[in-house]
N, CA, C and O atoms as CSV, one atom per row, in Angstrom:
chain,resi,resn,atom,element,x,y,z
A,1,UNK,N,N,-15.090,-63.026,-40.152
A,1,UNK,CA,C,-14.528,-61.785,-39.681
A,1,UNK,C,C,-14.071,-61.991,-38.248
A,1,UNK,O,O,-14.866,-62.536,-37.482
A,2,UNK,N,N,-12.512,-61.502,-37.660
A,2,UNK,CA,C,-12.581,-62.056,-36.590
A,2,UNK,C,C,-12.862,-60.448,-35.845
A,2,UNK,O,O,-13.451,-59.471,-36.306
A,3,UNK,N,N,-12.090,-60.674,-34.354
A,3,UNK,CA,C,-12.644,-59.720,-33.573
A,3,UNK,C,C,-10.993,-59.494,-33.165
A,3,UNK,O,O,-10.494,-60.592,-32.916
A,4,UNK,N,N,-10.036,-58.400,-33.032
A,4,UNK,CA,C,-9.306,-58.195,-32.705
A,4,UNK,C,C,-9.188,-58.158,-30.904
A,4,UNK,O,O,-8.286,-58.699,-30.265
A,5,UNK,N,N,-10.103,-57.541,-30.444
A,5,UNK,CA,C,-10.011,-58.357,-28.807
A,5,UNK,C,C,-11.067,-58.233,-28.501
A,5,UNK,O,O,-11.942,-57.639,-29.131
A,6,UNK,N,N,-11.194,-58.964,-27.129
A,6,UNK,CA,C,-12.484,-59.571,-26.985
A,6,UNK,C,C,-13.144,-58.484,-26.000
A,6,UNK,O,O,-12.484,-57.575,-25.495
A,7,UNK,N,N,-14.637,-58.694,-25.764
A,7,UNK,CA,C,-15.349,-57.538,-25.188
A,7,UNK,C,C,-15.386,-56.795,-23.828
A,7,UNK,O,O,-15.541,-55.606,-23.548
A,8,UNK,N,N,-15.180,-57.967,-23.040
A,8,UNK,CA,C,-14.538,-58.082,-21.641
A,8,UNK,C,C,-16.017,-56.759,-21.196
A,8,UNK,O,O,-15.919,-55.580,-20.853
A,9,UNK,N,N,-17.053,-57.491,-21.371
A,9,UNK,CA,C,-17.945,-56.541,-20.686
A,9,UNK,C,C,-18.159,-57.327,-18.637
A,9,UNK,O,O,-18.821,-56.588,-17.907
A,10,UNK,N,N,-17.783,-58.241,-18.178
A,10,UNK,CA,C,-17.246,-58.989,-17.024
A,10,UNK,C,C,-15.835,-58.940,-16.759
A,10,UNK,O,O,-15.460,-59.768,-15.929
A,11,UNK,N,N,-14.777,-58.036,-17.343
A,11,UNK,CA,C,-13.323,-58.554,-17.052
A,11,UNK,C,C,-12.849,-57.361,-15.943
A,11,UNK,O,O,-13.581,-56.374,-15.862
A,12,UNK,N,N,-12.137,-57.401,-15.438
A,12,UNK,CA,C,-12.006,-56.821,-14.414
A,12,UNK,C,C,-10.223,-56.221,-14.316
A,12,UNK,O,O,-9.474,-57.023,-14.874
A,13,UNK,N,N,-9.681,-55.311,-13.872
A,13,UNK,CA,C,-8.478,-54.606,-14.361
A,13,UNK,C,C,-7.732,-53.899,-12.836
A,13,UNK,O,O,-8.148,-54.349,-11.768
A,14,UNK,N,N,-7.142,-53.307,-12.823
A,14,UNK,CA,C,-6.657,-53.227,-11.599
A,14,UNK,C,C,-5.758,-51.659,-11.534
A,14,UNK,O,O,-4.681,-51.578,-12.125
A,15,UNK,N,N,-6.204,-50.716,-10.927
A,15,UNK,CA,C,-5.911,-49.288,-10.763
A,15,UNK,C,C,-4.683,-49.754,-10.804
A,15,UNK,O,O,-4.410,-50.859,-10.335
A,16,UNK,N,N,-3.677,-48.871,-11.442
A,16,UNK,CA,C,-2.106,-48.256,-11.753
A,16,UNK,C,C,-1.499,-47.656,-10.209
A,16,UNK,O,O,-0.431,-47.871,-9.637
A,17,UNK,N,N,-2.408,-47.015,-9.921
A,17,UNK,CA,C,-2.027,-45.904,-8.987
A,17,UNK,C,C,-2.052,-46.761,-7.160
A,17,UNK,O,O,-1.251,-46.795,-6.226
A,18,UNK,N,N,-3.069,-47.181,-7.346
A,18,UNK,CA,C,-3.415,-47.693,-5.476
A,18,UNK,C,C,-3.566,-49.077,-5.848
A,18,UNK,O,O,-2.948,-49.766,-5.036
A,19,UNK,N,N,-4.216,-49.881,-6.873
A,19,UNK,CA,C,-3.756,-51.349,-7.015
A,19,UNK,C,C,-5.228,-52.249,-6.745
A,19,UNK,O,O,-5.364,-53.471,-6.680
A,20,UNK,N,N,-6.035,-51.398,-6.644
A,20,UNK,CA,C,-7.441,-52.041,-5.985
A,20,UNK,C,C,-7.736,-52.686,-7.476
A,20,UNK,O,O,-7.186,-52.390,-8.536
A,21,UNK,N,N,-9.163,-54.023,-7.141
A,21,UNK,CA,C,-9.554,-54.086,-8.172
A,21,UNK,C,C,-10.838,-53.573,-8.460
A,21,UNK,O,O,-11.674,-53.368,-7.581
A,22,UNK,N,N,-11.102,-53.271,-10.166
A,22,UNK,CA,C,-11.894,-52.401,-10.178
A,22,UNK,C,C,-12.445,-53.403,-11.847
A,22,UNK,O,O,-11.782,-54.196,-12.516
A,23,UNK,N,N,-13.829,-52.931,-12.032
A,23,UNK,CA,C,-13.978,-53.338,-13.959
A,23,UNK,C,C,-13.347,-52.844,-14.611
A,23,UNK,O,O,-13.014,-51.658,-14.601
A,24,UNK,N,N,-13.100,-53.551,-15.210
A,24,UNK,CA,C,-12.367,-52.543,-16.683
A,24,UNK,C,C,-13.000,-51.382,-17.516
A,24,UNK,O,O,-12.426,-50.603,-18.277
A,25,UNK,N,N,-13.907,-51.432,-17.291
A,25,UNK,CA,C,-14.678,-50.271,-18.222
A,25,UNK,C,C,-14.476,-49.124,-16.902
A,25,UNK,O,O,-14.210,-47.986,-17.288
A,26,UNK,N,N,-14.572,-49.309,-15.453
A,26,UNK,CA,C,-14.673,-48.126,-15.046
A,26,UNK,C,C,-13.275,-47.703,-14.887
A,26,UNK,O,O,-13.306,-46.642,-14.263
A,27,UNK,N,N,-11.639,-48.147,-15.251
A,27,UNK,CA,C,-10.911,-47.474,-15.067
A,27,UNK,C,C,-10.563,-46.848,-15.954
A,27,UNK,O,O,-10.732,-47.441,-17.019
A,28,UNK,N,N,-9.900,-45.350,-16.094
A,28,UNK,CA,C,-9.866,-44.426,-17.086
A,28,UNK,C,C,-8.341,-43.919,-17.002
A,28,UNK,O,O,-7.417,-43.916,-16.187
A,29,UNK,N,N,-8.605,-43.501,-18.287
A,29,UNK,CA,C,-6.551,-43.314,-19.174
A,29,UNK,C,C,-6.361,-41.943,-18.226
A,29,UNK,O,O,-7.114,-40.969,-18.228
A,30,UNK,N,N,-5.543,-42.068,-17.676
A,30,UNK,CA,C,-4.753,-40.540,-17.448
A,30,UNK,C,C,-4.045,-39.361,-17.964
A,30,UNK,O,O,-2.830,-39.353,-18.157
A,31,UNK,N,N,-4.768,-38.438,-18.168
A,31,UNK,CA,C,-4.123,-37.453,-19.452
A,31,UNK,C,C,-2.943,-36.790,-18.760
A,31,UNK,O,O,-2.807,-36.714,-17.539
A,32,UNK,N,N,-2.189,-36.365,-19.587
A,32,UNK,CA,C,-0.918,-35.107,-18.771
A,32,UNK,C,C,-0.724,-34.427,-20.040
A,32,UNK,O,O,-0.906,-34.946,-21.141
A,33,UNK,N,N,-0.396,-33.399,-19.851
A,33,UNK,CA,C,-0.332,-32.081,-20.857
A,33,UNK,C,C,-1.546,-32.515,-22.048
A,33,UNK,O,O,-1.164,-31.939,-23.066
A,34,UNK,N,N,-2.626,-33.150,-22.322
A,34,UNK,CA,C,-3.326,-33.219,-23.341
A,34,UNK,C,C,-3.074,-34.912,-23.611
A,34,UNK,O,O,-3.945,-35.635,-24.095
A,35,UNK,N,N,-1.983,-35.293,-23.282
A,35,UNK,CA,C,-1.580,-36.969,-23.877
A,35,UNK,C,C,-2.098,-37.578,-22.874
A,35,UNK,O,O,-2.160,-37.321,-21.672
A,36,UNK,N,N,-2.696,-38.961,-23.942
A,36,UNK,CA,C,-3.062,-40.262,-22.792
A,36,UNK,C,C,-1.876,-40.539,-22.645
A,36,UNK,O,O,-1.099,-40.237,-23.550
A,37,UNK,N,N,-1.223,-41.427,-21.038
A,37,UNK,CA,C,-0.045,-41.628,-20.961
A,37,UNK,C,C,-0.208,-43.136,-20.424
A,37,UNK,O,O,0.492,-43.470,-19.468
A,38,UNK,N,N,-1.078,-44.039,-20.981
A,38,UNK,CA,C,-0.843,-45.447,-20.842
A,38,UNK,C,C,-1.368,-45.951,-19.477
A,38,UNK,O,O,-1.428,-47.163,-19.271
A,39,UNK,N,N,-1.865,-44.786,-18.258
A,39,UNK,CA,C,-1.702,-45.316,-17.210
A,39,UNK,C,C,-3.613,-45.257,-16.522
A,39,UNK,O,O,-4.236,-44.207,-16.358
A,40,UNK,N,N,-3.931,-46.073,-16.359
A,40,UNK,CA,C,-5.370,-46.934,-16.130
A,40,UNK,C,C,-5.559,-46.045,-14.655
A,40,UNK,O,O,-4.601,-46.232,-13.905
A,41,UNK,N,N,-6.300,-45.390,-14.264
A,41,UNK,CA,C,-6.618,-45.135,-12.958
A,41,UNK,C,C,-8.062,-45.426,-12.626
A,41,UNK,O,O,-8.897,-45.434,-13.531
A,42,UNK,N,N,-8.385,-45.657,-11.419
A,42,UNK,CA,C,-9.904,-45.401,-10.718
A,42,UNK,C,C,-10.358,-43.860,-10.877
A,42,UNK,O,O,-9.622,-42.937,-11.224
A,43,UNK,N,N,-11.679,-43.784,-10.563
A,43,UNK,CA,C,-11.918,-42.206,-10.299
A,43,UNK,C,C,-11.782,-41.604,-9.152
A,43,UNK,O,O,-12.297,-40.533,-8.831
A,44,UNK,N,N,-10.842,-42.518,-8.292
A,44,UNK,CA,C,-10.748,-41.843,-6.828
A,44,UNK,C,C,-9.024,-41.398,-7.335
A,44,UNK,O,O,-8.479,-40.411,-6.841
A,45,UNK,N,N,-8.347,-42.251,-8.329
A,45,UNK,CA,C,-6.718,-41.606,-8.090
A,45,UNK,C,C,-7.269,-41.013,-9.439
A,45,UNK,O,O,-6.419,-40.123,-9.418
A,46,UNK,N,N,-7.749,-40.829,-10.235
A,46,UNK,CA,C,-7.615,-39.959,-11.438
A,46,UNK,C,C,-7.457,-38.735,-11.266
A,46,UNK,O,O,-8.448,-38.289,-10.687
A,47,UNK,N,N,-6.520,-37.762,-11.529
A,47,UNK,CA,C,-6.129,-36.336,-11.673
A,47,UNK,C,C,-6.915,-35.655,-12.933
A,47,UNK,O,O,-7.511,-36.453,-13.656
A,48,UNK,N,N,-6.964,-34.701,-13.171
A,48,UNK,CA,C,-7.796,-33.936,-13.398
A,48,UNK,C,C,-6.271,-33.550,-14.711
A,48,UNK,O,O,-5.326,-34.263,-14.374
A,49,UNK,N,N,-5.957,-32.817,-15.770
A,49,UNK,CA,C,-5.333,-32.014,-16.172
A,49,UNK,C,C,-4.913,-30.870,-15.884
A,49,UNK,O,O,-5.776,-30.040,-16.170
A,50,UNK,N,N,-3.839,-30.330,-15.375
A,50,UNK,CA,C,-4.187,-29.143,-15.341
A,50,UNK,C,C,-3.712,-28.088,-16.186
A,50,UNK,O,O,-2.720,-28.091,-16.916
A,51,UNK,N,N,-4.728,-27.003,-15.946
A,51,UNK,CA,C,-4.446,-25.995,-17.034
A,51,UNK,C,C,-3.036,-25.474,-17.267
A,51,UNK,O,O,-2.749,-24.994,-18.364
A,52,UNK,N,N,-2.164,-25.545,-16.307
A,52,UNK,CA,C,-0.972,-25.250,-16.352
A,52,UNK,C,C,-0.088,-25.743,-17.354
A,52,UNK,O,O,1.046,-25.344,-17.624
A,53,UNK,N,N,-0.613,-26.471,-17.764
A,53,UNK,CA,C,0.287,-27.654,-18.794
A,53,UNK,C,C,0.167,-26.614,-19.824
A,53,UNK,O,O,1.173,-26.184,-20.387
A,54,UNK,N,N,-1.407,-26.044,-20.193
A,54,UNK,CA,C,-1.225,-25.432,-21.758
A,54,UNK,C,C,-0.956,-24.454,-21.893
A,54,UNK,O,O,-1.658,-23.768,-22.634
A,55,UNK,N,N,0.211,-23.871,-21.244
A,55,UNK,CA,C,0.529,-22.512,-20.903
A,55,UNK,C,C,1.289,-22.272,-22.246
A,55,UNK,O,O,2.460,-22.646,-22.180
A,56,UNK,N,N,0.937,-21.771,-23.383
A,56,UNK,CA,C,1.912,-21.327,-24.510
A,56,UNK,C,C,1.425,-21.929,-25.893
A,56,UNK,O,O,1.680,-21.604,-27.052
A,57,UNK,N,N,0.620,-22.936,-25.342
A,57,UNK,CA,C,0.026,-23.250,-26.276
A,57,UNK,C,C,-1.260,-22.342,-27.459
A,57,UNK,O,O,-1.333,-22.163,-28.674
A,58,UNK,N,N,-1.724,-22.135,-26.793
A,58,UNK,CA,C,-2.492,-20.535,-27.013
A,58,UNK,C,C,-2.096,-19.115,-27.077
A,58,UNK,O,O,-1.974,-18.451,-26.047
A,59,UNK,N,N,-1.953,-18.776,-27.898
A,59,UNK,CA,C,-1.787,-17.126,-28.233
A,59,UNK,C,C,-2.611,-16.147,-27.762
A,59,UNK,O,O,-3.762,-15.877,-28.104
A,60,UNK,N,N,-1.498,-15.349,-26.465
A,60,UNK,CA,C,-2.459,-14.769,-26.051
A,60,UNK,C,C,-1.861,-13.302,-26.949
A,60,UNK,O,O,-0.652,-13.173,-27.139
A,61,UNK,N,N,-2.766,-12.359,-27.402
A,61,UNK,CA,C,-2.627,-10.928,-27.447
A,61,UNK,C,C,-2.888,-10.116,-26.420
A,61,UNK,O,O,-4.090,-10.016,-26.173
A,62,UNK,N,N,-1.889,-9.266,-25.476
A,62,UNK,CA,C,-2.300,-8.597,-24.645
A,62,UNK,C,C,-1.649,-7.157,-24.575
A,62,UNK,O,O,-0.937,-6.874,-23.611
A,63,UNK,N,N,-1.882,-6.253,-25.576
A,63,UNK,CA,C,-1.132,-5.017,-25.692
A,63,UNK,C,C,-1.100,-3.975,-24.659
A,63,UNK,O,O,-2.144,-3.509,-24.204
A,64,UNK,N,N,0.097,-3.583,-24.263
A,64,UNK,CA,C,-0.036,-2.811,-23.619
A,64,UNK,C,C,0.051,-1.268,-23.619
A,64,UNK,O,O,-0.552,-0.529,-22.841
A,65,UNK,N,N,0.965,-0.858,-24.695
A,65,UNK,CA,C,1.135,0.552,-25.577
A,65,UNK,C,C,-0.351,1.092,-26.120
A,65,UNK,O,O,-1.301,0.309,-26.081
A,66,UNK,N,N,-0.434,1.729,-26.357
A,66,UNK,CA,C,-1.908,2.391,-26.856
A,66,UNK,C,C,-1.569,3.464,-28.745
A,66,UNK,O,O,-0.553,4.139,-28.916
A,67,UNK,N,N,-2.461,3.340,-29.610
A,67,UNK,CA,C,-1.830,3.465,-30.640
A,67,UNK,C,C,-2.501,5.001,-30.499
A,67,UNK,O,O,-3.458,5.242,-29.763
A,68,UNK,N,N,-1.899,5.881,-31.245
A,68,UNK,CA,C,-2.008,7.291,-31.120
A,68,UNK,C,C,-2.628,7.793,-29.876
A,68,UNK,O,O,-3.732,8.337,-29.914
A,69,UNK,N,N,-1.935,7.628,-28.714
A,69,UNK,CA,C,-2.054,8.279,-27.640
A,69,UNK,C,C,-2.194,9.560,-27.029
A,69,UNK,O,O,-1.157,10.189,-27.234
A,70,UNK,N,N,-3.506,10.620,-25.977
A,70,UNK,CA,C,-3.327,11.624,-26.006
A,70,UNK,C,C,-3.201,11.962,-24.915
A,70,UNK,O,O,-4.169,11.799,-24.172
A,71,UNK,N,N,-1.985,12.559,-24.379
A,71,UNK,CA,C,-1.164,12.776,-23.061
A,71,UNK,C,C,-2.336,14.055,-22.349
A,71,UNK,O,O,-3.117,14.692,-23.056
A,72,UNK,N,N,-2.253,14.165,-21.305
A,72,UNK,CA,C,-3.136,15.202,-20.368
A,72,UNK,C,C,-2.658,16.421,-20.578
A,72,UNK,O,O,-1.466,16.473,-20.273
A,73,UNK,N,N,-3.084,17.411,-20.966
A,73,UNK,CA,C,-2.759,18.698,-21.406
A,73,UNK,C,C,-3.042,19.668,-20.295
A,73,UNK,O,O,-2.845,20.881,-20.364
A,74,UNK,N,N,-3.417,19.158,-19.492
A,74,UNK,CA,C,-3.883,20.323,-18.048
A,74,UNK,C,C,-3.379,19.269,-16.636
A,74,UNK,O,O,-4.065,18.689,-15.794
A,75,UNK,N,N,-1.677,19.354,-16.867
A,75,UNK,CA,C,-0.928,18.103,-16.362
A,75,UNK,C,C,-1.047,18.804,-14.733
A,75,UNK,O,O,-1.653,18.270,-13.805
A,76,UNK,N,N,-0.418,19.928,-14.673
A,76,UNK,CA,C,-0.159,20.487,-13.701
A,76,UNK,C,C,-1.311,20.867,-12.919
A,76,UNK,O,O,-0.975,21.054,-11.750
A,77,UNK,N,N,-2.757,21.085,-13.155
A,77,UNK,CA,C,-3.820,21.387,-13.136
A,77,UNK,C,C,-4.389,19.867,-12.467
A,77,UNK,O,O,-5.363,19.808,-11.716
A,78,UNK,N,N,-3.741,18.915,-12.812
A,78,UNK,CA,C,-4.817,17.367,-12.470
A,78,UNK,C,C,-3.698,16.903,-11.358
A,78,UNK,O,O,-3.857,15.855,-10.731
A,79,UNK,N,N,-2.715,17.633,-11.182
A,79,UNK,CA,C,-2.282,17.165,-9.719
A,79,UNK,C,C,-2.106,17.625,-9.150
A,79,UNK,O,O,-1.273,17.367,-8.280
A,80,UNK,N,N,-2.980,18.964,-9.262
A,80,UNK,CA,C,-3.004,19.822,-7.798
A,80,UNK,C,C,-3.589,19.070,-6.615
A,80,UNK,O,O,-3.955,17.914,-6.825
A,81,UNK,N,N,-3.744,19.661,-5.214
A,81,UNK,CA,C,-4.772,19.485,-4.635
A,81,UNK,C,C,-5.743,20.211,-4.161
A,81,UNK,O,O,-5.494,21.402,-4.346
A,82,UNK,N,N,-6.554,20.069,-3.729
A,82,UNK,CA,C,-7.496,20.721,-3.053
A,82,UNK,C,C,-8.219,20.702,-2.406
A,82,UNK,O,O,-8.213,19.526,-2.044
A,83,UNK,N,N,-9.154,21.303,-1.765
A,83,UNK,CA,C,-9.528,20.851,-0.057
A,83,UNK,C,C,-8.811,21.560,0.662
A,83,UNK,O,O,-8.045,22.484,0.391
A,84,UNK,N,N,-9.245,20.837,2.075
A,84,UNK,CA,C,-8.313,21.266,2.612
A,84,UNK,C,C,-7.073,20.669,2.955
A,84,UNK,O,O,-6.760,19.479,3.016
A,85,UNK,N,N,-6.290,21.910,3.210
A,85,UNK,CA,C,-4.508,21.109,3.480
A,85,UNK,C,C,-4.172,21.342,4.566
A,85,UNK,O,O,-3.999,22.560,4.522
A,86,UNK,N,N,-3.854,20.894,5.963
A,86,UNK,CA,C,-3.545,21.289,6.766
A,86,UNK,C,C,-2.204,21.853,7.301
A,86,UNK,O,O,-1.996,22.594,8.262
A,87,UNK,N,N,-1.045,21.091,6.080
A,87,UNK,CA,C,0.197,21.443,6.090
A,87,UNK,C,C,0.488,22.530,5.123
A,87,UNK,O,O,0.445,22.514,3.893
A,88,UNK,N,N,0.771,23.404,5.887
A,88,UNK,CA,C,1.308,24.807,4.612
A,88,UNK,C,C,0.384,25.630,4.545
A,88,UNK,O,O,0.517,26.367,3.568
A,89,UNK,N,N,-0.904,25.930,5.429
A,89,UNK,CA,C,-1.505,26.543,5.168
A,89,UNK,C,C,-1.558,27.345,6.438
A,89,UNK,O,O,-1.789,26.907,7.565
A,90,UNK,N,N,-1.216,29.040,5.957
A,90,UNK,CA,C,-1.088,30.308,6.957
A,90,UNK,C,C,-2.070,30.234,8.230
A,90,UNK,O,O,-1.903,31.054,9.133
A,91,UNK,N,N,-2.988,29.365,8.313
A,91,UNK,CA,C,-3.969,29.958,9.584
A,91,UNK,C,C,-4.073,28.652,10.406
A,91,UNK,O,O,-4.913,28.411,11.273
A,92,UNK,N,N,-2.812,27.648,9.873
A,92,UNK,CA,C,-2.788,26.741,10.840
A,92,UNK,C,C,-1.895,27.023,11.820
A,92,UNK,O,O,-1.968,26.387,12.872
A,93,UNK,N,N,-0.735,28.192,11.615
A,93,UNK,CA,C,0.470,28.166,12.464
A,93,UNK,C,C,-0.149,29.040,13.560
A,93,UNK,O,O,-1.168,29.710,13.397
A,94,UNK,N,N,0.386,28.988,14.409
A,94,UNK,CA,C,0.127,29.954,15.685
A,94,UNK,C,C,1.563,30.279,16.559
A,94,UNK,O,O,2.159,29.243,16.855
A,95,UNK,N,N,1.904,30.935,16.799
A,95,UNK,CA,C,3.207,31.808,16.950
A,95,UNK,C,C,2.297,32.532,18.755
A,95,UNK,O,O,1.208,33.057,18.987
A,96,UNK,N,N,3.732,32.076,19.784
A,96,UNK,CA,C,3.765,32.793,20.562
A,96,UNK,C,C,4.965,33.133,21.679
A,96,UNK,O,O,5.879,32.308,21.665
A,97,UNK,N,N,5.078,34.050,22.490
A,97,UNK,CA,C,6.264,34.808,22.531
A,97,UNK,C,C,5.893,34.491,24.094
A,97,UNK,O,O,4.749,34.337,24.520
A,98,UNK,N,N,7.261,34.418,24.960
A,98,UNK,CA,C,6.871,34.777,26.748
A,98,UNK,C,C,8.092,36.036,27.099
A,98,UNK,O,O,9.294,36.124,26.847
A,99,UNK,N,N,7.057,36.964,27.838
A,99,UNK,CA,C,7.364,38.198,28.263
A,99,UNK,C,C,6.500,38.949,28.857
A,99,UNK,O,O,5.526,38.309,29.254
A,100,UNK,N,N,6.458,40.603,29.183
A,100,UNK,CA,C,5.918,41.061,29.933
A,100,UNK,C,C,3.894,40.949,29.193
A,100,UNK,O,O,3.585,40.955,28.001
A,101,UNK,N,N,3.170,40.885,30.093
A,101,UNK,CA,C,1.764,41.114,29.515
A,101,UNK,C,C,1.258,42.050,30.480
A,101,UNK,O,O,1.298,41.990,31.709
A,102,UNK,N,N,0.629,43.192,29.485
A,102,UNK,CA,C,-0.036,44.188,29.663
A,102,UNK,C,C,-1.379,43.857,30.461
A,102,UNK,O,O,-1.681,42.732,30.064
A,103,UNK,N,N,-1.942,44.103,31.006
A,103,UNK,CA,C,-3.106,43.550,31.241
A,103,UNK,C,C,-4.259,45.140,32.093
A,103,UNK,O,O,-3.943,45.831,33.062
A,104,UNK,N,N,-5.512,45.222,31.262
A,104,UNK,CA,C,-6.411,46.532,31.417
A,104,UNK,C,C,-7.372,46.030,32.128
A,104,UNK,O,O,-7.713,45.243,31.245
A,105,UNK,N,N,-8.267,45.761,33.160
A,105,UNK,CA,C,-8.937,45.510,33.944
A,105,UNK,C,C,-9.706,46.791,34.432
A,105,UNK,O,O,-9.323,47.675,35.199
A,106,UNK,N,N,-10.874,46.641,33.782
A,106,UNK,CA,C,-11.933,48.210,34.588
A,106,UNK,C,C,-10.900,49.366,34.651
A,106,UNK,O,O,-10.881,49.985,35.715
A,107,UNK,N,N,-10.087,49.733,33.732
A,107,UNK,CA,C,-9.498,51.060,33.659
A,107,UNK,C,C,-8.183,50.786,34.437
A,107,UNK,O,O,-7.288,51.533,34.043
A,108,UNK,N,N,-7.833,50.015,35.334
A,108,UNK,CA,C,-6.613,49.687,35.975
A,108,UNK,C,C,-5.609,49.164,35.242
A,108,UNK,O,O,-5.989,48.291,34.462
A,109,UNK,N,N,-4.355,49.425,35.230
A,109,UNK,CA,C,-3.218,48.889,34.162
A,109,UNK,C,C,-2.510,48.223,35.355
A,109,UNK,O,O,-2.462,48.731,36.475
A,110,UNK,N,N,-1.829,46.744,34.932
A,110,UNK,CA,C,-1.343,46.086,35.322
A,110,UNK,C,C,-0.061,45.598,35.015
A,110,UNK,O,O,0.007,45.482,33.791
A,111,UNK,N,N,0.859,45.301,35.494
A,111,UNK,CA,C,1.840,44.410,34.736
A,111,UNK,C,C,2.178,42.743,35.146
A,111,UNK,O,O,2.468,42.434,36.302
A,112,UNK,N,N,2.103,41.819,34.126
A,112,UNK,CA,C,2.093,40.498,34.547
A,112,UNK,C,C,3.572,39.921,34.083
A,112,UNK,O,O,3.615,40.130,32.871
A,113,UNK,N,N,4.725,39.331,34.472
A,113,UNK,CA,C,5.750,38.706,34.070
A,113,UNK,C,C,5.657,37.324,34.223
A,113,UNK,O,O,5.602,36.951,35.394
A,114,UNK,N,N,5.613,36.112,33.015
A,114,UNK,CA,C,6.044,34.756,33.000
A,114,UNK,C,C,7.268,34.996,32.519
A,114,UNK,O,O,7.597,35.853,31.699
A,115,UNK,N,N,8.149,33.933,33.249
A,115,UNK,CA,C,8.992,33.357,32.525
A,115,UNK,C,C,9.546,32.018,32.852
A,115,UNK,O,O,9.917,31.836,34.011
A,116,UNK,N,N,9.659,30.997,31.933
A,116,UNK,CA,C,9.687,29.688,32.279
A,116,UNK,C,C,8.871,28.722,31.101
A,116,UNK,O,O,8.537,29.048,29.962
A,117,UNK,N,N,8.704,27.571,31.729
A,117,UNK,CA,C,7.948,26.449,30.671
A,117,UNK,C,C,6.666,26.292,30.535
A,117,UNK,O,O,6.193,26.751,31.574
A,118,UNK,N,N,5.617,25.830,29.719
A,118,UNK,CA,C,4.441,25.804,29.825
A,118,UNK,C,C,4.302,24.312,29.947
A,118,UNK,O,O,3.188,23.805,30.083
């Protein structure tokens, strides 16, 4: 019976990538998308696969529609607000006028005139 190749547990091989020498048993095939691609690396240049490759390969289901759907029935009601509002609300405005002021002091009546900027 012969031996198609020999064992080479002493043979020694030489990284693809950086060129160092290394044993043969410790250099390893380089995968890309899932395929060995012939090319011998160390474990310092060996790449990793990446997941990016199996993009489509897998079926993803990811629905986004919803099957008999039930819309908000108290639509107008869920976007009110509430709290407080500071805009639009009557007791935030304050309103004032320049002209004569009356003024009552211990029974004495007075008259005061501004006119101009504050």
């Amino acid at each position: 019976m012969s031996v198609p190749y020999a064992r080479g547990r002493r043979a020694f091989g030489f990284c693809d990538t950086c060129g160092q020498r290394y044993d043969l048993n410790e250099l390893k095939v380089q995968i890309v998308a899932g395929r060995a691609t012939n090319i011998k690396n160390c474990t310092y240049c060996l790449d990793k696969d990446h997941p990016q490759y199996f993009i489509g390969r897998v079926p993803i289901n990811d629905p986004i529609a919803l099957l008999n759907p039930r819309p908000d029935t108290a639509q107008v009601e869920s976007r009110e607000l509430w709290g407080w509002n500071p805009v639009g609300n009557p007791a935030v405005y304050a309103t004032g006028q320049v002209g004569i002021i009356s003024l009552v002091i211990n029974g004495v009546k007075s008259q005061v005139t501004y006119s101009g900027e504050m």
